[in-house]
C-alpha positions as CSV (number, residue, x, y, z in Angstrom):
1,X,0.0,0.0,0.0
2,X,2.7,2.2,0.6
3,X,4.7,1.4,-2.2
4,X,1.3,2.2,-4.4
5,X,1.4,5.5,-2.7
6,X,4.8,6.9,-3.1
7,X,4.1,5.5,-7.3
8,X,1.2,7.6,-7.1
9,X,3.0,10.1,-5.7
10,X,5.9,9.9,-8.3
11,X,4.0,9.5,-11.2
12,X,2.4,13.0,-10.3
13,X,5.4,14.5,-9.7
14,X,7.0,12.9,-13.0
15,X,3.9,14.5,-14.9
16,X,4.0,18.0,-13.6
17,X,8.2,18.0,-14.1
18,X,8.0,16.1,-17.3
19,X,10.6,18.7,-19.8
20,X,7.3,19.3,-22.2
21,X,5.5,20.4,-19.3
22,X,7.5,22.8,-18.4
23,X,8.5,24.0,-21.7
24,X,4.8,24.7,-22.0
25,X,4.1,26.1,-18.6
26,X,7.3,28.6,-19.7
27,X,5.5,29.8,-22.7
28,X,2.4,30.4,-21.1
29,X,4.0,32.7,-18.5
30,X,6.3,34.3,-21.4
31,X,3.4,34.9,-23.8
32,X,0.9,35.7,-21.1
33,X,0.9,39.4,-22.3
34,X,0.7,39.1,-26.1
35,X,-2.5,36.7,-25.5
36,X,-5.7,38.5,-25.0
37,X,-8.7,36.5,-22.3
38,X,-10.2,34.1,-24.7
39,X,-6.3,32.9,-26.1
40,X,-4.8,32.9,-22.5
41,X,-7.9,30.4,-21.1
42,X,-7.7,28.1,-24.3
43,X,-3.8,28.4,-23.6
44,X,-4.3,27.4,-20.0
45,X,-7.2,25.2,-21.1
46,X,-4.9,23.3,-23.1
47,X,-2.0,23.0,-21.2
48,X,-4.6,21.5,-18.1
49,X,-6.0,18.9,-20.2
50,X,-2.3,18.0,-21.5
51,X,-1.3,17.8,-17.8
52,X,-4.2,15.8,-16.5
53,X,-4.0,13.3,-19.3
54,X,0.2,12.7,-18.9
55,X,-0.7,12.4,-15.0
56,X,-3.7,9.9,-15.5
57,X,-1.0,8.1,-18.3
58,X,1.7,7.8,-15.8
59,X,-0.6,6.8,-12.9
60,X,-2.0,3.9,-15.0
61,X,1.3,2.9,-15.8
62,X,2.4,3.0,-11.7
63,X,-0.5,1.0,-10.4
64,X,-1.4,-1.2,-13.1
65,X,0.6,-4.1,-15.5
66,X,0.5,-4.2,-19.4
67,X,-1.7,-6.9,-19.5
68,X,-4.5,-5.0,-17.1
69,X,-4.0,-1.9,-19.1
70,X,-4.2,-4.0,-22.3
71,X,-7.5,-5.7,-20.8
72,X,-8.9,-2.4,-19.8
73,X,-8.5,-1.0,-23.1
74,X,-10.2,-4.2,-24.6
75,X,-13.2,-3.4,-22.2
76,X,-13.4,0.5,-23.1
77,X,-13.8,-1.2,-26.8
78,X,-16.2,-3.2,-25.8
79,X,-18.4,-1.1,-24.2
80,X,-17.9,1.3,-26.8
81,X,-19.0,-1.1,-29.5
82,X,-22.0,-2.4,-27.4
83,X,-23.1,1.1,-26.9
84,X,-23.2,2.0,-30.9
85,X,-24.9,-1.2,-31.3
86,X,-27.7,0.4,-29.1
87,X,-28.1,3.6,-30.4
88,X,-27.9,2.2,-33.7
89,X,-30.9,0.1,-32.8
């Protein structure tokens, strides 16, 4: 349990360090003036969604094996399949 934790806890920190990240954090701050309100919140907008989805990629690859991601993605399919075969109906 603790070792899940401190994976957690370095897959976060691994996500919000990661060289792209803060490349793109940089730019932001750099390019904070030039950008009027609705480019800034697309800007930050972007650079959230970027960050939340390298976290969640990095956490699933702490806590989980190949195989289990593997199967999970199999399931999302599945489900995904069955639900166009109901609104198709």
């Amino acid at each position: 349990m603790i070792a899940t934790a401190i994976a957690l806890q370095d897959a976060t920190k691994d996500a919000v360090m990661n060289k792209e990240m803060i490349s793109l954090a940089y730019s932001l701050y750099k390019n904070k003036d030039i950008m009027d309100e609705r480019e800034f919140a697309n800007a930050i907008f972007d650079y959230s969604a970027h960050l939340s989805s390298l976290t969640a990629t990095l956490v699933l690859n702490a806590v989980l094996t190949k195989s289990q991601i593997s199967e999970m993605m199999d399931t999302i399919k599945e489900m995904e399949n069955m639900e166009k075969d109901i609104t198709n109906d």
